[in-house]
C-alpha positions as CSV (number, residue, x, y, z in Angstrom):
1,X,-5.7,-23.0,-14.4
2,X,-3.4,-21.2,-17.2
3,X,-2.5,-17.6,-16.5
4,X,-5.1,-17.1,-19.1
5,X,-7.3,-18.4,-17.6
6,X,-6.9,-16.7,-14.8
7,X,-6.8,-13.6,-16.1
8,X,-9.9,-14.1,-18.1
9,X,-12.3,-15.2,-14.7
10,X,-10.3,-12.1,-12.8
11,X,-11.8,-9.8,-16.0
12,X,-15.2,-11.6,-15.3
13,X,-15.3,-10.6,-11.7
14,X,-14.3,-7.1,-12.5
15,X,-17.3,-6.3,-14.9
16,X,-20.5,-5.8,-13.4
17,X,-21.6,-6.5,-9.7
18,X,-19.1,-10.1,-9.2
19,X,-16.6,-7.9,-7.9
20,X,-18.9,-6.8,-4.8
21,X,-20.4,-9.8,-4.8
22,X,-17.2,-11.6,-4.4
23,X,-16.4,-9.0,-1.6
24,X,-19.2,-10.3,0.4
25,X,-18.2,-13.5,0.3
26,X,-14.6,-12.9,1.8
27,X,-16.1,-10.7,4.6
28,X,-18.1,-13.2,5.5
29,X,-14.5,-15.0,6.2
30,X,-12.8,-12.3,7.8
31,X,-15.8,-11.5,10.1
32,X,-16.5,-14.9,10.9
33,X,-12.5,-15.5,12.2
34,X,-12.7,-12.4,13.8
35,X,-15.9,-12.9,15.7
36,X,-14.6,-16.6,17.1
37,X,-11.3,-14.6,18.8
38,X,-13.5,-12.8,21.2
39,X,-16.5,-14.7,20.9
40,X,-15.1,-16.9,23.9
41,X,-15.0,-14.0,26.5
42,X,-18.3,-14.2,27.3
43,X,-18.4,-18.1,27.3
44,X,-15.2,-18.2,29.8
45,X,-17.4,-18.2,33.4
46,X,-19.8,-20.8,31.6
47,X,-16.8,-23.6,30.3
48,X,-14.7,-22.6,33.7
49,X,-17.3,-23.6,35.9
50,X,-18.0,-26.7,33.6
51,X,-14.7,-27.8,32.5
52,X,-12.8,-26.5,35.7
53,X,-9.2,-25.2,34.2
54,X,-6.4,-23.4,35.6
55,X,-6.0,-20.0,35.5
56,X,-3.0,-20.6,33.1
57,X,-5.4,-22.8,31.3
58,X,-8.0,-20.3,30.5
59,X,-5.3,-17.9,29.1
60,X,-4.0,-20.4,27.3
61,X,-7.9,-21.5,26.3
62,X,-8.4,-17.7,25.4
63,X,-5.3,-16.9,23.4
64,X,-4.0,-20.5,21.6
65,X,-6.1,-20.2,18.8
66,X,-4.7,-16.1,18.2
67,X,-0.8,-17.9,18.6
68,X,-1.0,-20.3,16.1
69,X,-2.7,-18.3,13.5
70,X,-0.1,-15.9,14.2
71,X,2.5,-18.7,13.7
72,X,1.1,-20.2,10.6
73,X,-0.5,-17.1,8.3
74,X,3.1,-16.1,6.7
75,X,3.2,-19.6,5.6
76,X,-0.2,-20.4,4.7
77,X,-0.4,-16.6,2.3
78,X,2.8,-17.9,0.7
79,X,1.1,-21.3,0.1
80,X,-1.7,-19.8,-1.1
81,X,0.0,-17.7,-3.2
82,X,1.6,-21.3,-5.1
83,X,-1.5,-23.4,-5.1
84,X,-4.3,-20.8,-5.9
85,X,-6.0,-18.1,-2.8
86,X,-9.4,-19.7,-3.5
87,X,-8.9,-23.6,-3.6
88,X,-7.0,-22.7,0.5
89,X,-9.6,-20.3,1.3
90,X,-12.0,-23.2,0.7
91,X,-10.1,-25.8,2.0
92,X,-9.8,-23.9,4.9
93,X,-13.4,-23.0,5.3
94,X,-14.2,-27.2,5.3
95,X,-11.7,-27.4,8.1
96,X,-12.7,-24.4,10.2
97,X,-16.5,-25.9,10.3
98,X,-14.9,-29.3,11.2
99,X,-13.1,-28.5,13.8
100,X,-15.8,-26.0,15.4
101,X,-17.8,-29.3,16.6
102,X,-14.5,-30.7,18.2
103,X,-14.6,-27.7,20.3
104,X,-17.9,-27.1,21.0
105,X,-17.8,-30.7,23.0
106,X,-14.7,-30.3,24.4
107,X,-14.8,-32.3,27.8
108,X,-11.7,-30.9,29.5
109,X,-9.5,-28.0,29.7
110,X,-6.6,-30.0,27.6
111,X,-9.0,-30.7,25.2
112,X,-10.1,-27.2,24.5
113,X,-6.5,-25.8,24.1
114,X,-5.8,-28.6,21.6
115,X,-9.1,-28.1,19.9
116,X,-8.6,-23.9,19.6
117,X,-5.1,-24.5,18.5
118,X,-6.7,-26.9,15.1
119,X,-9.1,-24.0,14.9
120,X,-5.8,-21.6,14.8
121,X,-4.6,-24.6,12.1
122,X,-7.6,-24.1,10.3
123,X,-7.7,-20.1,11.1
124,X,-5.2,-19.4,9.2
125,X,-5.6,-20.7,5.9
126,X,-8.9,-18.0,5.8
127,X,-7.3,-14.5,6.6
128,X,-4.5,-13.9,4.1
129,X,-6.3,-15.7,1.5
130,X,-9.2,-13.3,1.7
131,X,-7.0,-10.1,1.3
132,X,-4.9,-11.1,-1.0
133,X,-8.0,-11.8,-3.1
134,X,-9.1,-8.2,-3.1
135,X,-5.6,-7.4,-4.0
136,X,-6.3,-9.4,-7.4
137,X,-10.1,-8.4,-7.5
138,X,-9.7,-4.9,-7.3
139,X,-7.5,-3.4,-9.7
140,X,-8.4,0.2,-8.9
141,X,-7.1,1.7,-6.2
142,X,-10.0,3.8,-5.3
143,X,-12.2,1.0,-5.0
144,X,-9.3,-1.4,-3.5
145,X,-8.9,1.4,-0.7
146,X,-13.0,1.4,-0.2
147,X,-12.6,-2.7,-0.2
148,X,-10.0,-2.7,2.2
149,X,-12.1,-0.4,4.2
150,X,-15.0,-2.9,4.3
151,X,-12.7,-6.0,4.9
152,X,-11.0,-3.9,7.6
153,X,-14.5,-3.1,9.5
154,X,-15.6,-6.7,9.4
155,X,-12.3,-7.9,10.9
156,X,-12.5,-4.4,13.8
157,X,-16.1,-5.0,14.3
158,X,-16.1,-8.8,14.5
159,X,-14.1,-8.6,17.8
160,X,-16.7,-5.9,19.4
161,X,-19.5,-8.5,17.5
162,X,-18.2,-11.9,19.4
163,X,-19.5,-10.9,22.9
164,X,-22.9,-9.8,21.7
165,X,-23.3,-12.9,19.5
166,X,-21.8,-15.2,22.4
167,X,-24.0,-13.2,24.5
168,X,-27.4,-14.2,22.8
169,X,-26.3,-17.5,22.4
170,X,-25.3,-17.9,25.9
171,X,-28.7,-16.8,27.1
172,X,-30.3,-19.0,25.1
173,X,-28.1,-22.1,25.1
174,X,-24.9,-24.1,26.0
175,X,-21.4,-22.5,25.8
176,X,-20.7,-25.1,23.1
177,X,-22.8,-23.1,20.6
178,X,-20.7,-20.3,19.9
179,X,-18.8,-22.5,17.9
180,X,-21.6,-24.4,16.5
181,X,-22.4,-20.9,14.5
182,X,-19.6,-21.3,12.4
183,X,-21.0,-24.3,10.7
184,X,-23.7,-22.7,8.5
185,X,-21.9,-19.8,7.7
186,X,-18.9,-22.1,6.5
187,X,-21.4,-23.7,4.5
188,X,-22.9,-20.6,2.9
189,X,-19.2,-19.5,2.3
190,X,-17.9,-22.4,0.3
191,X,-21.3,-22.9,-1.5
192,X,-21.4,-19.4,-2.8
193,X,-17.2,-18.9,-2.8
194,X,-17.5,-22.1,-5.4
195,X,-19.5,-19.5,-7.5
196,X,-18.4,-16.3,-7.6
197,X,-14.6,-16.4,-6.7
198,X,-12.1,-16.1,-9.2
199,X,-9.0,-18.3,-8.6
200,X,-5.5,-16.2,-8.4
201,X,-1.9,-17.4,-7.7
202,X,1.5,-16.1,-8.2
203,X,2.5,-17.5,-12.1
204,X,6.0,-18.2,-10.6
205,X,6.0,-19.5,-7.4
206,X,9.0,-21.7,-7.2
207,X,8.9,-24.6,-4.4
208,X,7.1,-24.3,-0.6
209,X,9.8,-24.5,1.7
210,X,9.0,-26.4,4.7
211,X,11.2,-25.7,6.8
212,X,10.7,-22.3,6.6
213,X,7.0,-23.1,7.7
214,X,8.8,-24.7,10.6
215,X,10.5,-22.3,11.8
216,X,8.1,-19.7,11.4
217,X,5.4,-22.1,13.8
218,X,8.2,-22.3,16.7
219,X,9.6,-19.1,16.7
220,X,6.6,-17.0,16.7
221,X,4.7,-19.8,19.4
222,X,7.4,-20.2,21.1
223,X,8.6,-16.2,22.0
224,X,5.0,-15.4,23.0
225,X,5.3,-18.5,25.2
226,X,8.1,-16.8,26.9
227,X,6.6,-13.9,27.1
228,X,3.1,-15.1,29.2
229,X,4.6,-17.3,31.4
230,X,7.3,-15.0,32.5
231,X,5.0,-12.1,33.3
232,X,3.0,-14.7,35.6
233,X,5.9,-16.7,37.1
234,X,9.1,-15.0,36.6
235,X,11.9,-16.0,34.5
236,X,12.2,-20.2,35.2
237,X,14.8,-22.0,33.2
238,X,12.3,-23.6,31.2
239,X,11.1,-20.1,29.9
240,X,14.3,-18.8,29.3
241,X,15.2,-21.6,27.3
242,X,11.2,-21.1,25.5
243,X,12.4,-17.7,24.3
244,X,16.2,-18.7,23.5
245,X,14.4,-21.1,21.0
246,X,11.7,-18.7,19.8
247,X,14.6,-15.9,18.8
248,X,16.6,-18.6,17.6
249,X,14.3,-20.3,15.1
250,X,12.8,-16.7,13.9
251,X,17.0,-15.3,13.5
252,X,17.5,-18.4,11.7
253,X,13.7,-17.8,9.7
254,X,14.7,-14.3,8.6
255,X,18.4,-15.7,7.8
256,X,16.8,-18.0,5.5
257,X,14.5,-16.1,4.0
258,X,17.5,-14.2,2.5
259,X,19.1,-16.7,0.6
260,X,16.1,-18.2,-0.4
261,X,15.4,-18.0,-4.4
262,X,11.4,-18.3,-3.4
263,X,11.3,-17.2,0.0
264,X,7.9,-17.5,2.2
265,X,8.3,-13.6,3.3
266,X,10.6,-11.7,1.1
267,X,12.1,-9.6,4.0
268,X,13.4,-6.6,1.9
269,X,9.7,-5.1,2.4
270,X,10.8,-4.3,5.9
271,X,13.5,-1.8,4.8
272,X,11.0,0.3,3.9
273,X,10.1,2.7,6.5
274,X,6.1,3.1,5.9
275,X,5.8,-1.3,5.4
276,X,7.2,-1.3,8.9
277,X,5.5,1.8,10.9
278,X,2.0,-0.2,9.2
279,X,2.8,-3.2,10.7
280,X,4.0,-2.3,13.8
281,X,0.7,0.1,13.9
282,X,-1.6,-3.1,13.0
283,X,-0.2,-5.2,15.8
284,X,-0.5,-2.5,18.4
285,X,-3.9,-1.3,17.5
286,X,-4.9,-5.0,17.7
287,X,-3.2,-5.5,21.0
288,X,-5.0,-3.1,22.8
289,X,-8.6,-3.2,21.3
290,X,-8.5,-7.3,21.8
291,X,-6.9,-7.1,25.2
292,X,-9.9,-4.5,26.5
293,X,-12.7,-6.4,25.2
294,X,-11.6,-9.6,26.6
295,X,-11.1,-8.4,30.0
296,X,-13.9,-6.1,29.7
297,X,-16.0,-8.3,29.3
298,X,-15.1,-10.7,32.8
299,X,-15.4,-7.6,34.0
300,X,-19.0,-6.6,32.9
301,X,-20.5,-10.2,34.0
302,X,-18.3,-10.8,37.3
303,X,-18.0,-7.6,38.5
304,X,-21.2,-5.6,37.7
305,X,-22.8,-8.8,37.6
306,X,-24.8,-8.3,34.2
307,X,-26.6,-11.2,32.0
308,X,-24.3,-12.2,28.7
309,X,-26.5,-10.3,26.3
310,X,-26.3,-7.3,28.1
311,X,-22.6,-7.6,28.5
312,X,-22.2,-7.9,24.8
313,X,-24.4,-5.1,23.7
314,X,-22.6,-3.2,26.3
315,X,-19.8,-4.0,23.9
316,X,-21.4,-3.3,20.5
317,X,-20.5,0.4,20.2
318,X,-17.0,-0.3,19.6
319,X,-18.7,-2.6,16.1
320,X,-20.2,0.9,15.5
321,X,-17.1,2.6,16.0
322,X,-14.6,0.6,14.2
323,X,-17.5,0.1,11.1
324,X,-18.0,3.6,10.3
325,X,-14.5,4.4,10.4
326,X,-13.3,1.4,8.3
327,X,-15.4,3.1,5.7
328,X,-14.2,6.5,5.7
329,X,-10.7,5.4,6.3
330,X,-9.6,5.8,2.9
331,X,-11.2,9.4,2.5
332,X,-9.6,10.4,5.9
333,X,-6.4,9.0,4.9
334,X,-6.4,10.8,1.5
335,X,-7.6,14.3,2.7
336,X,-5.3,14.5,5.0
337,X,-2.4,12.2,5.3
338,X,-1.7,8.2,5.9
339,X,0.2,9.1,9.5
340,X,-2.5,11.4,10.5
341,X,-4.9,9.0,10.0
342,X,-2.9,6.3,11.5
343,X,-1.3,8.6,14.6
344,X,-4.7,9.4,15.5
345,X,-6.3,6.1,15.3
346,X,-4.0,5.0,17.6
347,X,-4.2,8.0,20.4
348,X,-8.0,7.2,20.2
349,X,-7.4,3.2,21.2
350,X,-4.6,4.8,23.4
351,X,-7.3,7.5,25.0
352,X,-10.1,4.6,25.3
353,X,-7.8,2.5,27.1
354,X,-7.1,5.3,29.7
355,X,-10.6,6.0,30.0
356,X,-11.1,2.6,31.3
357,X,-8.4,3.3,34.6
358,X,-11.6,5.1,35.8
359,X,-14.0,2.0,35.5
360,X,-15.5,0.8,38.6
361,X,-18.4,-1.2,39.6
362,X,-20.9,1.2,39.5
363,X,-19.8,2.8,36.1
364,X,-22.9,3.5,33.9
365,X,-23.4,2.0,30.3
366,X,-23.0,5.5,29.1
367,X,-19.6,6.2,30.2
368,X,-18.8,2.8,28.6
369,X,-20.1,2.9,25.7
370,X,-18.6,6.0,24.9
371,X,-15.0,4.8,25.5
372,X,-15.8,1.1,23.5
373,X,-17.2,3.4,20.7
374,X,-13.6,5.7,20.8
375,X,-11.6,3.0,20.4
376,X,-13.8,0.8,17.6
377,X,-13.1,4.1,15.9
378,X,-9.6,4.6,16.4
379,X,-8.9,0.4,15.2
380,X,-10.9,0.9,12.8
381,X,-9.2,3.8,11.1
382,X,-5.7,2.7,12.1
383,X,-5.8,-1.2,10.7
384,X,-7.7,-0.1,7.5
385,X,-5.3,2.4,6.5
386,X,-2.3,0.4,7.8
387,X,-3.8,-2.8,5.8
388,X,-4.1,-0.6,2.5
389,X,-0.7,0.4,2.8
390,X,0.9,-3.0,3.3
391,X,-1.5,-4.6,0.3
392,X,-0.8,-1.6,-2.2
393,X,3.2,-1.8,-1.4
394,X,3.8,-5.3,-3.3
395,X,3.3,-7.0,-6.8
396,X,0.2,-9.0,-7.1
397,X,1.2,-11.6,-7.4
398,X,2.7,-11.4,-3.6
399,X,-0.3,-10.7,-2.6
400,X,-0.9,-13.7,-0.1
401,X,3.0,-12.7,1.3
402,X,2.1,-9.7,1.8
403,X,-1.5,-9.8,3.3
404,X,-0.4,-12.7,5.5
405,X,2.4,-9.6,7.3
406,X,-0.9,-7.6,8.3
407,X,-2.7,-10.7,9.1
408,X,0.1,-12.1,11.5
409,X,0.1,-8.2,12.9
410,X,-3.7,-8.5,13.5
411,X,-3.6,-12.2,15.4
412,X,-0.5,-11.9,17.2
413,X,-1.4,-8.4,18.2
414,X,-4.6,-9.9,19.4
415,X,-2.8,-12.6,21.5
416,X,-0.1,-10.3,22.5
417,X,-3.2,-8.2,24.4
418,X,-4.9,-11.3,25.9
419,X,-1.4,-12.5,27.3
420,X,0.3,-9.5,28.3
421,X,-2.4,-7.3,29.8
422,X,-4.1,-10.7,31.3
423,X,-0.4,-11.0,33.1
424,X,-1.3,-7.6,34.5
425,X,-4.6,-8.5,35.5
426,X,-4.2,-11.6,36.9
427,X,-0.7,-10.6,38.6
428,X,-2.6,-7.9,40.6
429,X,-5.8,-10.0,41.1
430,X,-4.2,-13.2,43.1
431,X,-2.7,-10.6,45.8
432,X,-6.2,-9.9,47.4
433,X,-6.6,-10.9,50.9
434,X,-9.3,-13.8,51.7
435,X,-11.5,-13.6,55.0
436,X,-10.3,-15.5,58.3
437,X,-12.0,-19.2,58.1
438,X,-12.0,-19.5,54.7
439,X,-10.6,-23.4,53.6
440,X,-7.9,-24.1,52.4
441,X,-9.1,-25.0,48.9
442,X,-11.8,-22.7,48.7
443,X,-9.4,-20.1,49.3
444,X,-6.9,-21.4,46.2
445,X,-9.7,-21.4,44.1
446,X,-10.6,-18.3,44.3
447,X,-6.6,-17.3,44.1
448,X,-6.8,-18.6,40.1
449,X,-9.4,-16.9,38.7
450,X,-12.2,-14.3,39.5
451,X,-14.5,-17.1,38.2
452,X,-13.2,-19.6,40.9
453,X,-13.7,-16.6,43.2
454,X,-17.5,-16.8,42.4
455,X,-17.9,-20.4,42.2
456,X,-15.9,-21.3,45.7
457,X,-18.0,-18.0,47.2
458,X,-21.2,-20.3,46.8
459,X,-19.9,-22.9,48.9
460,X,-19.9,-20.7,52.0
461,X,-21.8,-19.0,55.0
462,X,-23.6,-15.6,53.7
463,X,-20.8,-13.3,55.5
464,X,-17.7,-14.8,54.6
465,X,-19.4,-15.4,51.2
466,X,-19.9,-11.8,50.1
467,X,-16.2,-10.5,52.3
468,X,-14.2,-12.5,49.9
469,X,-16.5,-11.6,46.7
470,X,-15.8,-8.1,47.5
471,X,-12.6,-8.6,48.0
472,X,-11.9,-10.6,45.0
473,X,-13.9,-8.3,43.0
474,X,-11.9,-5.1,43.6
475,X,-8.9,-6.9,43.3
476,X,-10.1,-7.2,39.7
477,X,-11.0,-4.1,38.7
478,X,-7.6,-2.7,40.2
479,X,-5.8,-5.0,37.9
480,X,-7.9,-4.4,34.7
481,X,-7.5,-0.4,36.0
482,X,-3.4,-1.1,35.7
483,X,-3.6,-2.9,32.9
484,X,-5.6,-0.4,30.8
485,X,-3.0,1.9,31.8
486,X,-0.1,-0.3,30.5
487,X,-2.0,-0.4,27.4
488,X,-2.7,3.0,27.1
489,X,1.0,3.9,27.4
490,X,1.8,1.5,24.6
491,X,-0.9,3.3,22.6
492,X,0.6,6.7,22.8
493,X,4.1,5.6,22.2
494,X,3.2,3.8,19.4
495,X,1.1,7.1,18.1
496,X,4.1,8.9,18.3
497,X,6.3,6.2,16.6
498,X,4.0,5.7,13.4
499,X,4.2,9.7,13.2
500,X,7.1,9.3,12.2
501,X,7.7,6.6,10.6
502,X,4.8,7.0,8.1
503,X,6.2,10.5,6.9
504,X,5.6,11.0,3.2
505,X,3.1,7.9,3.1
506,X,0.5,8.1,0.8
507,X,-2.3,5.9,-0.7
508,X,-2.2,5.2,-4.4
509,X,-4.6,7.0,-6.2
510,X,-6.2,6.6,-9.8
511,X,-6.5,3.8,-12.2
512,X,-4.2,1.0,-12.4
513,X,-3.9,-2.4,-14.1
């Protein structure tokens, strides 16, 4: 396509309803990535006690797919900034449906982390693409913020959506199918994308560098590697020399990027104060919303013993939450200010988190509900300002660079709060004490996971049966207590930080082509 071309079906788009219409279509996208990184909490009791992993293995299970599309989405928004946003977004969307049926019949635990990892693969050729789109579709800044907003809500809400979504399914069918979902969707989405998409890239891309994309991949897998397993088993040898190679590979990343004439990331955006308090604000916001959901949800089923479905519409105010404000976040962020917004997004993830130190077993719906729906609303209002920011800062034709920095905030942050609150969780939760006469294997089962706790409880007589489910299950809660008070601290702090770093911040206002 010649930039005329282009310019011609981006015109098109603009006039009339295509715009919205377009919009639509890359929600879809967003919501539907979002949805399948949470949509597996609910489904963990279900494949544990049919594929039987490891407590290392579920983490790994429920946080591989976040890694890798944390690892790849600088390089996949720089690719699709060379060879066009659509034709990867569509590509991608092929791949993502394929790959769903490898996991939904995944027969072992090594199988499911390879086939979440392909899903990452395929994961992150949809998110930057789909942002940096609405960079190029809306040219008004107004609009772009009200966009963003809605783009933002689908990618807050489809993390509070996954359980109630895996919790229908679940009641209804076989773990397998939360996957299956993604194929008609997909379908609808490349059908419809074919249509009413215009194709953008940047005119002057200069060359892919690979091993930029390389580095990238290891550095950013590899540090959060390091990170997990050393909060579980300490710092081995082989960890140490997992996050030597991590730091190493992203220095020499950043070191390249430099002297690069077409660089994947150009890294001068980060000397700008505002660029860096929104990403460090997306990935924290993220890293605490994803990290309560998960656990909540374990919680809701294994602790208070509730049906899927209930679990996830237990869940479903913090959709509400992080929806409403997603669409008000430009307004909010205009009337008042981009760091008032932000700060108090944050505090109310922050304040959500410490209300869940008080969660117990007999905690009503109510009081839960009301501290999911606090912090849907403070994600909500945080990443869609924080997105705006980071889209509105760069050229269009960055775009993909660009929205790929706040994508890569948004999935690490959300593996970031799977593996370093679960470390918490599960650090706390092996210390419980098992009854007298309890075997030998038994006993290690219910050691690894609070899943194995309920499975090996099954196998014995009534009393020692419900001692060590009472025991296991308040070992739980008090880790899920701690760890929503490690992430409430990194909440506040972070509040504090964005304060000032997003001084003098503001959203662009008015008409601009």
């Amino acid at each position: 396509m010649t930039s005329t071309q282009q310019r011609t079906a981006e015109a098109d788009v603009e006039r009339g309803p295509g715009r919205w219409l377009a919009l639509a279509v890359l929600v879809l996208a967003v919501l539907l990535v979002a949805v399948d990184a949470t949509v597996l909490g609910l489904a963990t009791p279900f494949l544990s006690e049919d594929l039987k992993p490891s407590g290392t293995q579920l983490l790994w299970i429920g946080d591989v797919y976040s890694f890798v599309i944390a690892g790849l989405l600088v390089s996949m928004g720089s690719l699709g900034d060379r060879i066009g946003r659509k034709k990867l977004l569509l590509t991608g969307a092929v791949a993502f449906g394929a790959v769903s049926v490898l996991n939904a019949y995944a027969t072992s635990p090594e199988m499911m982390i390879l086939a979440r990892a392909l899903l990452g693969v395929a994961g992150a050729t949809l998110m930057p693409s789909t942002l940096a789109l609405i960079r190029n579709i809306f040219h008004d800044p107004k609009e772009r913020s009200l966009a963003v907003g809605i783009w933002g809500a689908a990618a807050s809400a489809g993390a509070a959506v996954g359980p109630v979504v895996g919790g229908f399914l679940l009641e209804h069918f076989w773990w397998g199918s939360v996957f299956l979902i993604n194929l008609p969707v997909m379908a609808v989405l490349v059908l419809v994308g074919i249509k009413l998409l215009p194709e953008s890239r940047d005119p002057n891309p200069g060359p892919w560098d690979l091993v930029s994309v390389g580095l990238s991949l290891v550095g950013m897998v590899a540090v959060v590697y390091a990170v997990k397993e050393a909060a579980v088993h300490g710092f081995r040898w082989d960890i140490v020399a997992a996050g030597a190679l991590g730091i190493g590979a992203l220095f020499w990343f950043v070191r390249r990027q430099l002297t690069l004439k077409s660089p994947l990331l150009d890294m001068r955006l980060f000397h700008h104060k505002g660029f860096s308090g929104a990403v460090l604000a997306d990935l924290l916001t993220i890293l605490g919303l994803s990290g309560l959901v998960f656990f909540l949800s374990q919680f809701l089923q294994l602790v208070q013993v509730r049906s899927p479905l209930e679990a996830g519409l237990i869940e479903l105010p913090a959709a509400v939450g992080a929806v409403g404000a997603g669409l008000t976040a430009g307004i909010v962020a205009r009337k008042a200010s981009v760091r008032s917004a932000v700060s108090g997004g944050l505090a109310a993830v922050g304040l959500a988190l410490a209300a869940c130190m008080a969660i117990g077993a007999d905690t009503g719906v109510v009081a839960l509900g009301c501290a999911l729906f606090l912090g849907g609303l403070g994600a909500g209002l945080a990443f869609t300002v924080t997105a705006d920011v980071i889209l509105s800062s760069v050229p269009k034709e960055q775009a993909g660079a660009a929205s790929a920095v706040s994508e890569t905030a948004y999935e690490l942050g959300a593996a970031l709060g799977i593996a370093l609150l679960g470390t918490v969780v599960t650090g706390i939760y092996r210390g419980f004490t098992t009854p007298d006469g309890v075997p030998a294997d038994a006993a290690a089962a219910a050691h690894d996971s609070l899943g194995g706790a309920v499975e090996a409880a099954a196998t014995l007589p009534q009393a020692q049966s419900d001692a060590m489910l009472s025991a296991a299950r308040d070992a739980f809660t008090d880790g899920f207590q701690t760890a929503a008070g490690v992430g409430s601290a990194v909440l506040f702090a972070t509040a504090v930080a964005a304060w000032f770093l997003l001084k003098g911040q503001k959203l662009e206002d008015g008409i601009q082509h």
